[in-house]
C-alpha positions as CSV (number, residue, x, y, z in Angstrom):
1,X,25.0,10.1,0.1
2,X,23.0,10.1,3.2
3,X,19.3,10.1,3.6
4,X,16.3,9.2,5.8
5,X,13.3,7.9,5.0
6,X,10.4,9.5,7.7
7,X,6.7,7.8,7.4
8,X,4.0,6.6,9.7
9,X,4.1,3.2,9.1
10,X,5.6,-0.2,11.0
11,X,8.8,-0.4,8.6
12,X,9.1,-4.4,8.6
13,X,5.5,-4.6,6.4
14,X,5.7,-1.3,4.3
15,X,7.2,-2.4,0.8
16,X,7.4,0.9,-0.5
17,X,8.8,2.6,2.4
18,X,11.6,-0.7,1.7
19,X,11.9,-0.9,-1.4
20,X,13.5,3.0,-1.6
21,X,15.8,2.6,1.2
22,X,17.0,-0.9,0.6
23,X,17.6,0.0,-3.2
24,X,19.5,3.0,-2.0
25,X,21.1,0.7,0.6
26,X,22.7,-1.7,-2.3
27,X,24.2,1.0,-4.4
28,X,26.1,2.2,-1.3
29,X,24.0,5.0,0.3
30,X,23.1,5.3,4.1
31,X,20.0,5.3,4.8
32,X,18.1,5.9,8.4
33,X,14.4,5.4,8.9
34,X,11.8,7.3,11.5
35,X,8.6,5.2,11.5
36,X,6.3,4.1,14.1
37,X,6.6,0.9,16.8
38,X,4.8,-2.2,17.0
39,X,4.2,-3.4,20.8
40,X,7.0,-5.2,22.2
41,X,9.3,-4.1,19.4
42,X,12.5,-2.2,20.3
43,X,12.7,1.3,19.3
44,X,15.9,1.2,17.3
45,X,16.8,-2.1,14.8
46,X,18.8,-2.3,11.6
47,X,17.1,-3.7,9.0
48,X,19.1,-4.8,5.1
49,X,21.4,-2.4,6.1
50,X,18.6,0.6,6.8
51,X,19.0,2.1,10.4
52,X,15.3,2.6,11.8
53,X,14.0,4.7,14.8
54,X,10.9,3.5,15.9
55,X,9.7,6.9,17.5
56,X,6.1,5.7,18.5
57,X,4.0,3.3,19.0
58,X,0.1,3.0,17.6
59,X,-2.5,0.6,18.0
60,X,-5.2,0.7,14.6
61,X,-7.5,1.1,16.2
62,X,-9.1,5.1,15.0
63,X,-12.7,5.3,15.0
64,X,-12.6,8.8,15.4
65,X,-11.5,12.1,13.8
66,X,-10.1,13.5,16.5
67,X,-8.3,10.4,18.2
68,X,-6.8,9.6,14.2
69,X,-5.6,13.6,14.0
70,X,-4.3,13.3,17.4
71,X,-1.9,10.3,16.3
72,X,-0.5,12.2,13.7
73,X,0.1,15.3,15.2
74,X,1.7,13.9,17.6
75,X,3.9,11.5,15.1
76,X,5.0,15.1,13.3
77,X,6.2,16.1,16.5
78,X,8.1,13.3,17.6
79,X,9.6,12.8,14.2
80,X,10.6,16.3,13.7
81,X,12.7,16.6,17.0
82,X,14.6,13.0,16.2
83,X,14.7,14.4,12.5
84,X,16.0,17.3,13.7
85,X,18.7,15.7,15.7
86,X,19.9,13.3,13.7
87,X,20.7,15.6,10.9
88,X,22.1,17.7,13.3
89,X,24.5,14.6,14.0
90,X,24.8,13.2,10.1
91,X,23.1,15.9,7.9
92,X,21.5,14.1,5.2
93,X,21.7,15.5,1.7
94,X,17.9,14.3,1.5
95,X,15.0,13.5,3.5
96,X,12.2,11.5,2.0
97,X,8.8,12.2,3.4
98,X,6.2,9.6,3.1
99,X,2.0,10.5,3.0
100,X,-0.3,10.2,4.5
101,X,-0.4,12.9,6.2
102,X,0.7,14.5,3.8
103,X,1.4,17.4,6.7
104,X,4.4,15.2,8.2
105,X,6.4,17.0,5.5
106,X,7.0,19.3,7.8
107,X,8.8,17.5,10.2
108,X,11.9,18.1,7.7
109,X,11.8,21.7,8.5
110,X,14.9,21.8,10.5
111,X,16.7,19.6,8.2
112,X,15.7,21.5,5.1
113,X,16.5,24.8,6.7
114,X,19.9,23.5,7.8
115,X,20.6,22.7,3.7
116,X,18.8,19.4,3.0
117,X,16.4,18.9,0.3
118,X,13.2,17.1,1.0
119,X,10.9,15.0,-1.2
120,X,7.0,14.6,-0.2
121,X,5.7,11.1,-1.6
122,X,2.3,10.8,-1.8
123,X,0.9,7.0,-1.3
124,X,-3.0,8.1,-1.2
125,X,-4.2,11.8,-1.6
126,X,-5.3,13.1,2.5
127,X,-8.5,14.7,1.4
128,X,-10.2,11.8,-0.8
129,X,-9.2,9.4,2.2
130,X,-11.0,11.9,4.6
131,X,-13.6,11.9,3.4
132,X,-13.6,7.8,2.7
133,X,-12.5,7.2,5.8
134,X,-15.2,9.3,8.2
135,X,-17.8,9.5,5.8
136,X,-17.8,12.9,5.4
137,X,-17.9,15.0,1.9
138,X,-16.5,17.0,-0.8
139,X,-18.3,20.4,1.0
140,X,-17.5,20.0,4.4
141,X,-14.7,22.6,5.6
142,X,-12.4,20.1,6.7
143,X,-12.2,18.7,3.3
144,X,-11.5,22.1,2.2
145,X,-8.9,22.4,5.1
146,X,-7.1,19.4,4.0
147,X,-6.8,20.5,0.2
148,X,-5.0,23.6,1.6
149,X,-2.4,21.6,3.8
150,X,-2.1,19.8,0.6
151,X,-1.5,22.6,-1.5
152,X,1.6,23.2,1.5
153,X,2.7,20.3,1.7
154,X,3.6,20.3,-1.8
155,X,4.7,23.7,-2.3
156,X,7.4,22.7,0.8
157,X,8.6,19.5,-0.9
158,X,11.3,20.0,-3.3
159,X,9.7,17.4,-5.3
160,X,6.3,15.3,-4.8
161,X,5.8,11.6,-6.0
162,X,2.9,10.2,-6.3
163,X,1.5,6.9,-6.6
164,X,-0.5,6.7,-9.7
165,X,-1.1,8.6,-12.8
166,X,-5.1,9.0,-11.9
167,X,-3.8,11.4,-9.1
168,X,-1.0,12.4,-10.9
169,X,-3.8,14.1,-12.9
170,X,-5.3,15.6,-10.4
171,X,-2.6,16.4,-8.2
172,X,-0.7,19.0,-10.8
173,X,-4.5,20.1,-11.4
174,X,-5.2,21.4,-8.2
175,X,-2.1,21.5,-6.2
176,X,1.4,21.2,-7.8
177,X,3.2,21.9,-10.7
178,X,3.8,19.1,-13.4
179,X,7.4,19.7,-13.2
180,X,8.2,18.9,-9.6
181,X,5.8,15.7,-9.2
182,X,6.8,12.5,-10.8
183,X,4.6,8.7,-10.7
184,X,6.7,5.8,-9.0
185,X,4.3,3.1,-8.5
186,X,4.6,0.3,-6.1
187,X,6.5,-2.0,-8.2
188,X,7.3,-5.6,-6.6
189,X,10.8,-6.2,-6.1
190,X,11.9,-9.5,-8.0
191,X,14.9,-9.6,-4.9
192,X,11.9,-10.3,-2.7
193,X,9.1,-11.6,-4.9
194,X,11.5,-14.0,-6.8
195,X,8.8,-17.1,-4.8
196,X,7.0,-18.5,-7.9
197,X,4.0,-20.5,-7.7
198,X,4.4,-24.5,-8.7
199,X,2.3,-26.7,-10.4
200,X,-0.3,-28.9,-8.3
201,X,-2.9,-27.8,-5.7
202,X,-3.2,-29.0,-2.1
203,X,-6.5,-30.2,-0.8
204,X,-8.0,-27.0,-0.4
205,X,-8.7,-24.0,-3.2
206,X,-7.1,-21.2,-1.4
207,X,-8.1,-17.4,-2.2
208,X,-6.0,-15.1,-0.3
209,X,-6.3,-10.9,0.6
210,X,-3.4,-9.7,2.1
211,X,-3.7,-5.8,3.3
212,X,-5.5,-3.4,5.4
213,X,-8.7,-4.4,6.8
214,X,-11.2,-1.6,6.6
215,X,-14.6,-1.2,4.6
216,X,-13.1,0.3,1.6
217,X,-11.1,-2.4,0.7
218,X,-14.4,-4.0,-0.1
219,X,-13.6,-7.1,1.8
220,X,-17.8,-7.6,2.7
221,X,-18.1,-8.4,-0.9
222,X,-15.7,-11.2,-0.5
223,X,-16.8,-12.6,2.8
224,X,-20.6,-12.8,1.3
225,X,-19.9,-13.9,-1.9
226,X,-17.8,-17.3,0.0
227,X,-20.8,-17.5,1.6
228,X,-22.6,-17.5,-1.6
229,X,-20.7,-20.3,-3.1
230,X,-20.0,-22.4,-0.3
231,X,-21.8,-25.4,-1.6
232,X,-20.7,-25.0,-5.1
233,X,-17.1,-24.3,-4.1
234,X,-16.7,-26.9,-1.2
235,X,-12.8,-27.2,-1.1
236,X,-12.7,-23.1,-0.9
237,X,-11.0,-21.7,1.8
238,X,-10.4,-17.6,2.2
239,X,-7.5,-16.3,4.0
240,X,-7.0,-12.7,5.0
241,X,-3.9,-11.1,6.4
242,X,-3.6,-8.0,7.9
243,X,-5.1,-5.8,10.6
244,X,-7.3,-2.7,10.3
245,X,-9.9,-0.5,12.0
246,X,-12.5,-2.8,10.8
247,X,-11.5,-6.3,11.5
248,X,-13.8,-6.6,14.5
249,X,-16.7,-5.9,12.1
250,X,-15.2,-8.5,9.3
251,X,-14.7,-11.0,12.3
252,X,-17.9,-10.6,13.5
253,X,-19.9,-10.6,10.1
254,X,-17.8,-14.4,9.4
255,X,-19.2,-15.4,12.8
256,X,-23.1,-14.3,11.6
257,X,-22.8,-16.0,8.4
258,X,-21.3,-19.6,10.2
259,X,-17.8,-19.4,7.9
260,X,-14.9,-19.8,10.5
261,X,-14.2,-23.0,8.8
262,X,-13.8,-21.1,5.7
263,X,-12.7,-17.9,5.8
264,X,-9.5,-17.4,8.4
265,X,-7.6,-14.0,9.5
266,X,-4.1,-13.9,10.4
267,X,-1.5,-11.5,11.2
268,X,0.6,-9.0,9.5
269,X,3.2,-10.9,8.1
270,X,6.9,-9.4,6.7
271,X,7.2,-8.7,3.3
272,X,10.1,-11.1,3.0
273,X,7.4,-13.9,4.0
274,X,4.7,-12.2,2.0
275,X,5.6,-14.2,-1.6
276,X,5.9,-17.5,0.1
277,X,2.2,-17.0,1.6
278,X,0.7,-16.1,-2.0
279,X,2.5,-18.9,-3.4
280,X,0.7,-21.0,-1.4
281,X,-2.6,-19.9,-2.7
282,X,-4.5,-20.5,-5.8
283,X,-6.4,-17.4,-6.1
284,X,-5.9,-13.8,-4.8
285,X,-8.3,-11.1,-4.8
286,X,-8.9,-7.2,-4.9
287,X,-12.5,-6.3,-3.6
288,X,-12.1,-2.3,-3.6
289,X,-15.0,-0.6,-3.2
290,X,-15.8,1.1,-6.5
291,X,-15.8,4.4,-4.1
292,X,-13.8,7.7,-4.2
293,X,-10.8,7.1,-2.2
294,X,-11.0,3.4,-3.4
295,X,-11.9,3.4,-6.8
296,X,-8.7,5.6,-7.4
297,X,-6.0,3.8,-4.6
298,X,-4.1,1.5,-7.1
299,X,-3.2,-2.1,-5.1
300,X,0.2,-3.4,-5.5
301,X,-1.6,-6.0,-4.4
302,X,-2.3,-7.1,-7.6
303,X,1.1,-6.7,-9.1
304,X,2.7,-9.0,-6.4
305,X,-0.3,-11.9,-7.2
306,X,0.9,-11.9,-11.0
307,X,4.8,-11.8,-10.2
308,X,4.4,-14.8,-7.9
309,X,1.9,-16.2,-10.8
310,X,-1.5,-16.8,-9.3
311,X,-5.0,-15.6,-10.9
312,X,-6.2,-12.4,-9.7
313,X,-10.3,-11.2,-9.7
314,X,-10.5,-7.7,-8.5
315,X,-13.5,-5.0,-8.5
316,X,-13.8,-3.1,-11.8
317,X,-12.5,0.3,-10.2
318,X,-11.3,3.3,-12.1
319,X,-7.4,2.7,-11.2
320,X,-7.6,-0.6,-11.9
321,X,-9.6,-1.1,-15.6
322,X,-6.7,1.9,-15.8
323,X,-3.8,-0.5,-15.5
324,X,-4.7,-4.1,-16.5
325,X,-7.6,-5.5,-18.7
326,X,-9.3,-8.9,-19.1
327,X,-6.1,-10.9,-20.5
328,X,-4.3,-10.0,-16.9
329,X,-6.9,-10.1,-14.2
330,X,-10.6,-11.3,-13.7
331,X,-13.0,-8.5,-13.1
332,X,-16.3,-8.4,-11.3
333,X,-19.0,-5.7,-10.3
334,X,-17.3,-3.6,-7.7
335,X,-19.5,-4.4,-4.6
336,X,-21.6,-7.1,-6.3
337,X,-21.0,-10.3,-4.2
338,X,-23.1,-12.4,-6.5
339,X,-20.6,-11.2,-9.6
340,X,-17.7,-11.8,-7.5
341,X,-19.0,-15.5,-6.9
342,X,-19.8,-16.3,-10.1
343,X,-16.1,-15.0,-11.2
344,X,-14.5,-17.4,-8.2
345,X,-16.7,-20.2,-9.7
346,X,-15.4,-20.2,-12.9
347,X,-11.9,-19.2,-12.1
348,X,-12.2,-22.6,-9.6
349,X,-13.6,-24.9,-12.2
350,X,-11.4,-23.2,-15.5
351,X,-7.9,-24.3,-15.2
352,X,-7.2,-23.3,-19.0
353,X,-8.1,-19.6,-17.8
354,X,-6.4,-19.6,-14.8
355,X,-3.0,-20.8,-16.9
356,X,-3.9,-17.8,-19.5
357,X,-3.8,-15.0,-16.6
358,X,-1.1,-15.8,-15.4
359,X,1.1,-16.6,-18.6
360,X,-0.2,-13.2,-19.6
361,X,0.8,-11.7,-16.1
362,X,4.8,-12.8,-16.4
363,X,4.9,-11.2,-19.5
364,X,3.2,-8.0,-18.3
365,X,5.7,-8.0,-15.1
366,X,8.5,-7.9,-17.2
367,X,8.7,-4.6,-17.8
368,X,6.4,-3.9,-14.9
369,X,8.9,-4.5,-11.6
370,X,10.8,-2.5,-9.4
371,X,14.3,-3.8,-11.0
372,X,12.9,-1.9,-14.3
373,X,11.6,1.0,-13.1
374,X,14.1,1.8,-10.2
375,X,15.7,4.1,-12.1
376,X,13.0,7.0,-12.1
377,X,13.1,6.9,-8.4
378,X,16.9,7.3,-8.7
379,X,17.2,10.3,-11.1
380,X,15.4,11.8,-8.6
381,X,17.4,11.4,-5.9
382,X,20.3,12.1,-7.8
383,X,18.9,15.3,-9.6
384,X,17.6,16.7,-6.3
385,X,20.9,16.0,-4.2
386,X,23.4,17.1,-7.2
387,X,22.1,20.6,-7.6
């Protein structure tokens, strides 16, 4: 079988977008991958075996509606014309479209015309991160706007996954039928993730946010409550990695407060160094703002701190009190910086409870991996591309 994945994303650091194409990779399929460039990459690698066209490049940079819109537009574009002629070339039995937008569905319409079939999988729901993202609101007619390209988007797709069963829910209420949408969540994969954390700590207590910096990820609430505790805690060090529209404002804030000795940023790293960086840290946290967009966005961030086997505190969000309770992770008061100290204090000072997560957390990930729960992903495939 022959497929390609198409999302707007830098393919090196996107899991998801990986894990699919290298798990179709291993069982023998060929997969091809149209995604954006990173400066100074080249536009065409091979990756495990996964061909990728890197059709644009982008700088995060977006601060406004227009200049984000324009981006994407222009990404459909691109990607529909080298869609276009690739499968004109190799026809792929399926193409696998990856949101957001959810609109860049579309750029399979050549392909789907000329006999392919196309899924649409939704990593976060366009409207809800609208209206996060610019600050805008449920009544506004953009928001509107959006829900109707949803509703399109959808009703193009052959099938729809999503990314959680919270939108699951509200997806087949509003926009698609229950029989054509499916939940794959971002499962880590234990061929990547199979880094576990030893024994012993180094000279510093290291708390570590990898992922996208931007105000909803709630990563204020972190920076303050370090600042908080930095007496108390006086071997604690933070490290982020990861860009985002936001990291000037996160970079400046750690410069107001007098913490560039202890919180650091770094770069995007690839996923296949990802596991070794957590296990090299004694603490990872989720600070989600307890928010629309974010309250619902489920964080495989989480997943891949227990499978590597280090404590996790996150924000008490919807998606996550959803998925995991006080035996797996360490919750505090979404956007309560004095909660989230306290929480670092003891988890700094209580060795016996940072032991208990993440015993707890190996047994949860059991049954909770991508090596599991493959297989739902690969009916799919094989249902859509047998018919």
């Amino acid at each position: 079988m022959r497929m390609c994945m198409v999302a707007y994303t830098y393919y090196e650091g996107d899991n998801r977008v990986r894990r699919y194409a290298e798990t179709l990779v291993k069982r023998g399929d060929t997969v091809d991958a149209i995604v954006l460039r990173q400066d100074g990459a080249a536009s065409f690698t091979n990756v495990s075996g996964v061909n990728v066209y890197k059709v644009q490049r982008r700088t995060i940079n977006e601060r406004f509606k227009i200049e984000y819109l324009l981006k994407l537009v222009t990404f459909l574009i691109r990607s529909f014309f080298r869609l276009t002629y690739l499968h004109i070339r190799h026809r792929y039995d399926l193409i696998h479209v990856h949101s957001i937008p959810d609109f860049e569905v579309f750029a399979a319409l050549g392909a789907k015309l000329l006999g392919a079939k196309v899924v649409l999988d939704i990593h976060d729901i366009v409207p809800e991160l609208f209206i996060s993202k610019f600050n805008s609101s449920t009544d506004s007619p953009l928001f509107k706007m959006l829900l109707l390209v949803e509703r399109l988007s959808m009703a193009f797709a052959d099938h729809v996954i999503v990314a959680n069963h919270i939108w699951h829910q509200r997806l087949i209420a509003r926009s698609v039928s229950a029989r054509k949408c499916t939940v794959v969540m971002n499962y880590p994969d234990p061929s990547i993730f199979r880094v576990r954390k030893q024994g012993g700590r180094g000279e510093k207590f290291i708390m570590i946010y990898p992922g996208t910096l931007s105000i909803h990820q709630g990563l204020e609430t972190a920076i303050r409550a370090v600042d908080l505790i930095r007496e108390r805690v006086a071997d604690l060090e933070f490290h982020i990695y990861g860009k985002g529209t936001d990291q000037q404002y996160f970079e400046d804030l750690v410069k107001t407060l007098g913490l560039q000795d202890r919180i650091f940023f770094r770069n995007i790293v690839p996923i296949e160094k990802l596991p070794q960086i957590i296990a090299g840290a004694d603490l990872g946290v989720e600070p989600k703002l307890k928010r629309s967009f974010g309250n619902e966005a489920f964080s495989t961030k989480i997943l891949e701190f227990m499978y590597v086997g280090i404590p996790v505190i996150a924000s008490d969000t919807l998606v996550h009190t959803h998925y995991f309770d006080e035996s797996l992770v360490k919750f505090f008061r979404s956007e309560d910086e004095e909660d989230l100290a306290e929480c670092i204090v003891q988890l700094r000072k209580d060795k016996r409870l940072r032991d208990t997560l993440v015993a707890n957390s190996f047994r949860y990930m059991e049954q909770n991996n991508w090596e599991v729960r493959k297989y739902t992903y690969l009916n799919i495939v094989d249902s859509l591309t047998s018919s």
